[in-house]
N, C-alpha and C positions, 0 to 999 in steps of 0.2 A: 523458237521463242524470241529471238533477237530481230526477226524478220516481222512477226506478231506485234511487237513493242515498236517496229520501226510506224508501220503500220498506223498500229494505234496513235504514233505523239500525231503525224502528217495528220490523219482525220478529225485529233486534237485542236487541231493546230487551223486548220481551215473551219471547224467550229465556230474555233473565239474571233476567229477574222467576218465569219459570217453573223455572227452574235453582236459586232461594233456595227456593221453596215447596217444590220436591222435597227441597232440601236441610231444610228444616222437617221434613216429613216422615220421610223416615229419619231424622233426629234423634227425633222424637218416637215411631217404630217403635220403635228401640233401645231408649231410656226406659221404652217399654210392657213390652220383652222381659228389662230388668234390673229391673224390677218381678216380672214373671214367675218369673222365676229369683232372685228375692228369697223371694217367697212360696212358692215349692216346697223353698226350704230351709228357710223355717220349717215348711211343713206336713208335713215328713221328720220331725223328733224329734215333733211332736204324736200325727202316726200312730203312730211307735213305742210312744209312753209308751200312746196307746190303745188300743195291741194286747198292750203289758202289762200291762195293768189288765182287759182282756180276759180275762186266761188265768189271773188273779190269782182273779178274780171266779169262773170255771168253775171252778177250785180249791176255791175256800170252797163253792159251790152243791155240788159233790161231796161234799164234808166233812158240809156239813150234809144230804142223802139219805142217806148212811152209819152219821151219827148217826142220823136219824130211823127208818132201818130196824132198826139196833141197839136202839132202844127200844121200838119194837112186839115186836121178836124177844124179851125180856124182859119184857115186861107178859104176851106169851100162856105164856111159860116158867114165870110166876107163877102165873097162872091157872091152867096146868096139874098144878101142884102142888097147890094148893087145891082142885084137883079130886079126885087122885089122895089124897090128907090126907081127905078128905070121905069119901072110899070107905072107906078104911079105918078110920075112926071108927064109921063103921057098921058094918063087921062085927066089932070088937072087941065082946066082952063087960065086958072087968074093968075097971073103975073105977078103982081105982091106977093098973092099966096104962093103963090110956085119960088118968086124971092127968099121968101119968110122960110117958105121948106126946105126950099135950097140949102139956104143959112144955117138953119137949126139941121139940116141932116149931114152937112160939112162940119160944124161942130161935132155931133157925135161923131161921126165917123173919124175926125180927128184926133177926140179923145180916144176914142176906141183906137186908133191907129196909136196912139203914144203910148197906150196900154198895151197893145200887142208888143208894140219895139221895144218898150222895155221888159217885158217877159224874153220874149224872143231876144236878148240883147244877155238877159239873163240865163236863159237857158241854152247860148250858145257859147255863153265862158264857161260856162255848169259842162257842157260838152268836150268845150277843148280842152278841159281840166281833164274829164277823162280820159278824150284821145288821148294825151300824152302820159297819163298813169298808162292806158293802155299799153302804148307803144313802150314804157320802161318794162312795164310786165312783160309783154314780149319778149323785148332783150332779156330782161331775168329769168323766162322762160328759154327761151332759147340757149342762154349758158345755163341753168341747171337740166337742160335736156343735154347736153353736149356731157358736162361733166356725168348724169347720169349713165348716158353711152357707155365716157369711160370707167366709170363702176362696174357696169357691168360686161365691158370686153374684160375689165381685170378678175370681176368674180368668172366669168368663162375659162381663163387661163389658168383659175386659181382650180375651180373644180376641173378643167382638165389634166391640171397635175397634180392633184387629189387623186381621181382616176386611175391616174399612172404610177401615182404612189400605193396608192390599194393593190393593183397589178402584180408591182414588184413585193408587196409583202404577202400575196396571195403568194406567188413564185416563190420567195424566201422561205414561208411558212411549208412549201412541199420541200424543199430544198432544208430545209430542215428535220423537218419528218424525217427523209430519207437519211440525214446526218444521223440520228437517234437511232431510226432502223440498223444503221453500221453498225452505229457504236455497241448496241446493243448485241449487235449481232458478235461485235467483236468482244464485247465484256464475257457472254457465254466463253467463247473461244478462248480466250485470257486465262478465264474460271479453269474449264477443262485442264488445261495446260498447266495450269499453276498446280491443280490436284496431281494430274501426271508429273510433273515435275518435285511436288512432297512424297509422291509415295518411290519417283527413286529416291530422294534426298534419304529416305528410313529405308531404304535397301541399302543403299552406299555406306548408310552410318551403321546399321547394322554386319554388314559385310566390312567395314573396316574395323569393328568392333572383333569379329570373332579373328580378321587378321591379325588386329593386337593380340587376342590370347593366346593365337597358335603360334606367332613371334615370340611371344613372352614362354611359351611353353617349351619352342625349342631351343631356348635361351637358356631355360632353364631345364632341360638336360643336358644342353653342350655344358653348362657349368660342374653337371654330376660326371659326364663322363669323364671332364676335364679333370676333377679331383679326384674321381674312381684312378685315373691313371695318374696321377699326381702321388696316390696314397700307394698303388703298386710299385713305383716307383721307391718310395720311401720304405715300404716293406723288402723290397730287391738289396738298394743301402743297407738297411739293418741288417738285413742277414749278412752278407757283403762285412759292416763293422767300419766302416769310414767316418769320422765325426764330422769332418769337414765339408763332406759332402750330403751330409744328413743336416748339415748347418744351408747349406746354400739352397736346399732344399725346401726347408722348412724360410727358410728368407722369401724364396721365391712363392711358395703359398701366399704367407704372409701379403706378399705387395701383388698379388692376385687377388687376393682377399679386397683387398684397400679398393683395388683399380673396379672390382665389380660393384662394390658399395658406391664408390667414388660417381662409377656410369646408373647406375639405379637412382642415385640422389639426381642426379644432373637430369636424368628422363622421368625423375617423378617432378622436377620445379617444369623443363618443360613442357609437361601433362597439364600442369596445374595455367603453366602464361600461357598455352593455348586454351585453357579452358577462362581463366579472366578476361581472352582476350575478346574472345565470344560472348562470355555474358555484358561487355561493356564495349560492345562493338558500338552501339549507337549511343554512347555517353558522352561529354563535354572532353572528358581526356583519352579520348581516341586514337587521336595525332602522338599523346605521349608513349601512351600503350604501342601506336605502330612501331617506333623510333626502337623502344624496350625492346619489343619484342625483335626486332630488330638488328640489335647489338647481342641479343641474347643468342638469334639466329649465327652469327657470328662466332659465337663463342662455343656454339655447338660444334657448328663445321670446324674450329680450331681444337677444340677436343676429340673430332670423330678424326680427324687426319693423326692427331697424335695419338688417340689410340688405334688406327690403323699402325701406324710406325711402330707403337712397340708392341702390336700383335707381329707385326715383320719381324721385329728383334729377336721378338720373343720364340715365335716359330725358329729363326735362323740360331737361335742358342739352344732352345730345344734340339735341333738337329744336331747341333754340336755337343749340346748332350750327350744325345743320344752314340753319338760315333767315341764319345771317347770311351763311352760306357760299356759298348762294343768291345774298345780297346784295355778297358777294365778288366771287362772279362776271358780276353782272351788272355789277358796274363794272366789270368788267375786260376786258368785252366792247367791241368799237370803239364809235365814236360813230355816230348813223346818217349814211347820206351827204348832204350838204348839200342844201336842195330845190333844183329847175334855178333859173338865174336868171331873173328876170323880163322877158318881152318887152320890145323896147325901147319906149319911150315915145313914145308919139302924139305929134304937132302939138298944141301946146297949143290948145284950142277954150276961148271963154267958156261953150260948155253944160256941157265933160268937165274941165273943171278941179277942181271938188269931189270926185268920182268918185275921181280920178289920186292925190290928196291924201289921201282916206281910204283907198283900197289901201297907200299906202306906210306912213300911220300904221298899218296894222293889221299889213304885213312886220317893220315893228321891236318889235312888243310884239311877236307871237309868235316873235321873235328871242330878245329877253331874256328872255322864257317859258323856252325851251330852256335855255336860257345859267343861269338861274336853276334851274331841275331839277336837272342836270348837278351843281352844286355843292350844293344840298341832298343827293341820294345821297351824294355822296362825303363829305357831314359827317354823315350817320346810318352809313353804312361805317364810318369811323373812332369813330362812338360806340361802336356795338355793338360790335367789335373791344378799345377802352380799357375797356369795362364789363367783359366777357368775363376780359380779363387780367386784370383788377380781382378779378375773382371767385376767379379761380384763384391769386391771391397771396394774397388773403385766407385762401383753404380755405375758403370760404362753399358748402357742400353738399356736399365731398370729404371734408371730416377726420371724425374719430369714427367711421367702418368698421372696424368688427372681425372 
């Protein structure tokens, strides 16, 4: 699972990185495209003005073939006068007349000529007037052909990295895809695992469910058998007839009693803060509930060590119990029965007189041998017994059970 999750965050994680570069990306497409649509609106009035300047230009170019035909049309209308003058010069004869004609066709042709040169005089400023719009047009042409170029080597650069932008988000868009095929694939895999992982979380809580009761069960006959022997214990005393030991007895019950309430209250509160702690695991006092539980933890382990200790105590006085109890009983056992008496006594002999003398001294020490025992036991009985009570008035190994 931890390897699945690592998994997951990494191909998480290179997602959102590829999800900004895309987002780069059409950002920076846009940008290219209001560029685009910047520069077609300015190359909208250049084409126009260029395509009136165009027709501006075929206008004058017209104008002047017009002129120019008009003035050949008149230079041969000339000549042919001069032709037609020449003819008839030669076949006149009179010299007046020929003066007279002379005169009057140098007149016309003078005014005619002054009329030509001032047409012609007009229609060659009318001319240079054009040439020079022409020649401006030109330059104007020429720089909005230049600037047009660079219009469009920039719209070239712009749709080739248009291009190359579409490219890379075709690329991203598979490269994506294939992100989603993962994730997807890996969300299944998650899914799976996460089920697998509920149905042991309800085996574990299950199986530690029936641990608590088989805990709780053997708890609760160690405690029956504990007072089963607790109470034959107390029935042994009574018949026995000891008060003070049917006192220490019943004491001890008693702060058995206390100490198993005392651990049952303490393991139903922490039942209960591991159960708060769970249902407010995800709440705003979390961190205080940790801390609580916490100190509570604490207070456990310091309760569970001290009542390990005076289960120690308790077993090690039970044992001590139990040996002087031993020792109870064996005083209270008869005494054995007397050895038989000793045959009666020979005739005194000078061989067997020494003999007779040390059998009898050896009947009487292993007399007061006896005799001596008997009353050592019964003053180690009654120590161990005054110790015992001693201890139990004290509270030396009882008190401070929690």
């Amino acid at each position: 699972l931890s390897s699945v999750a690592d998994t997951y965050e990494d191909v998480f994680v290179k997602y959102r990185a590829c999800q900004e570069d895309r987002g780069k990306l059409i950002r920076a497409k846009t940008s290219l495209e209001d560029k685009f649509e910047d520069l077609t609106k300015l190359l909208e009035p250049v084409w126009k003005e260029y395509q009136f300047l165009k027709a501006k230009y075929q206008i004058e170019s017209d104008c002047r073939q017009e002129a120019e035909k008009y003035a050949s049309k008149v230079t041969k209308e000339n000549k042919e006068l001069r032709r037609k003058s020449q003819d008839l010069l030669s076949k006149l004869d009179l010299n007046t007349d020929l003066r007279v004609f002379e005169i009057d066709i140098e007149k016309e042709d003078g005014g005619q000529q002054n009329e030509d040169s001032e047409e012609r005089i007009h229609y060659q400023n009318q001319l240079e007037d054009l040439q020079n719009k022409v020649a401006e047009m030109k330059l104007k042409n020429n720089e909005l052909q230049e600037e047009q170029n660079n219009r469009e080597e920039e719209n070239r650069e712009t749709k080739e990295r248009l291009v190359t932008v579409e490219k890379d988000n075709k690329e991203m868009k598979g490269a994506l895809k294939q992100y989603r095929e993962t994730l997807e694939e890996f969300r299944r895999v998650y899914e799976s695992s996460y089920e697998e992982y509920e149905d042991i979380r309800k085996k574990y809580n299950e199986e530690r469910q029936c641990r608590n009761e088989a805990e709780q069960y053997a708890k609760k006959l160690h405690h029956e058998t504990e007072v089963i022997k607790r109470q034959s214990r107390i029935l042994l005393c009574q018949d026995f007839g000891d008060e003070r030991l049917q006192k220490a007895l019943d004491d001890i019950e008693l702060l058995n009693r206390e100490l198993l309430e005392l651990k049952d209250e303490k393991e139903k509160e922490v039942t209960s803060l591991k159960a708060e702690i769970e249902l407010y695991k995800s709440s705003e006092g979390n961190i205080k509930l940790i801390k609580k539980n916490k100190e509570l933890e604490e207070q456990n382990n310091s309760l569970e060590n001290n009542l390990v200790q005076q289960r120690e105590q308790y077993e090690s006085l039970s044992k001590k119990y139990s040996d002087l109890e031993k020792i109870y009983e064996d005083s209270k056992r008869p005494p054995p029965p007397p050895p038989p008496p000793p045959p009666p006594p020979l005739p005194p002999q000078n061989s067997k007189g020494f003999l007779a003398r040390w059998k009898k001294k050896k009947a009487r020490v292993s007399k007061t041998e006896e005799e001596n025992t008997t009353t050592v036991k019964e003053d180690l009985h009654k120590k161990a017994l005054e110790e015992m009570m001693s201890r139990i008035r004290d509270g030396r190994g009882l008190t401070g059970s929690k």
